[in-house]
TIDRENRO-621521 format. One record per residue (C-alpha): x negated, y, z; residue in three letters. Coordinates in steps of 0.1 Angstrom, whole numbers, padded with zeros to 4 digits, always signed. Layout:
BEGIN
XYZALA ...
end
This chain:
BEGIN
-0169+0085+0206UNK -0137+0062+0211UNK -0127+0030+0199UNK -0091+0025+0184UNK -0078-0005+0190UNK -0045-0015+0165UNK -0020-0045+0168UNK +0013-0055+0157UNK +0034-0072+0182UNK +0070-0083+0172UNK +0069-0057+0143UNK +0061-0030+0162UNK +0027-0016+0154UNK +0002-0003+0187UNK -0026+0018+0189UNK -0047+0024+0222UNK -0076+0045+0226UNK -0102+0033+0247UNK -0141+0045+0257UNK -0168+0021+0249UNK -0165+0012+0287UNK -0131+0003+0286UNK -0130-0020+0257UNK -0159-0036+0269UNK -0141-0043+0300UNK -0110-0054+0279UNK -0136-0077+0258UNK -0151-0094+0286UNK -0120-0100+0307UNK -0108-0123+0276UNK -0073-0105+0275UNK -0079-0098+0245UNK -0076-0131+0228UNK -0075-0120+0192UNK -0086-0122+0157UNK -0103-0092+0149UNK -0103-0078+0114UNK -0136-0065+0099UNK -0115-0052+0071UNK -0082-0039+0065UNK -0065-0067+0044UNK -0031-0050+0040UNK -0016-0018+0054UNK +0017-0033+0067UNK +0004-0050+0102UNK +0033-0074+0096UNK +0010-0093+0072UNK -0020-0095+0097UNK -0004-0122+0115UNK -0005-0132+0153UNK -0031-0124+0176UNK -0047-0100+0150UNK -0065-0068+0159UNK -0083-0038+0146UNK -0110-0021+0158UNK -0122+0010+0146UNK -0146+0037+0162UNK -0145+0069+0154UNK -0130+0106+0161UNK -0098+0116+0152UNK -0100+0144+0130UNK -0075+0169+0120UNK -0075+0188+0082UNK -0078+0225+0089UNK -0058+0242+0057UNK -0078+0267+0033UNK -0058+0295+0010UNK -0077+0289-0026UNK -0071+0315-0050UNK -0077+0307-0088UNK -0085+0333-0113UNK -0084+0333-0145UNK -0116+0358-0171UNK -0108+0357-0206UNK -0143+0366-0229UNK 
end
């Protein structure tokens, strides 16, 4: 499982992946002096404001397409 951590910095929008080892290493080293988010407020990170972050854990999952065929029985 990784954690996804997402920031905005001077308009430009990050997102790093980390194990659960490496963002607890980032957590108790205090770089990451932040406000964290425990929702998403808006989905333009420009209105999260300074110092705010994101932290989500989860899998990145990727759609897989189906063909679906309708068809039509009239009585």
């Amino acid at each position: 499982m990784k954690y996804y951590l997402i920031r905005n910095s001077d308009g430009d929008v990050y997102v790093t992946a980390y194990t659960k080892k490496e963002i607890q290493e980032e957590l108790d080293s205090g770089e990451l002096n932040s406000r964290f988010l425990d929702s998403l407020p808006d989905s333009d990170t420009n209105y999260w404001g300074e110092n705010t972050v994101l932290l989500i854990k989860g899998e990145i999952v990727v759609p897989e397409p189906k063909e679906v065929t309708i068809k039509h029985e009239l009585p």
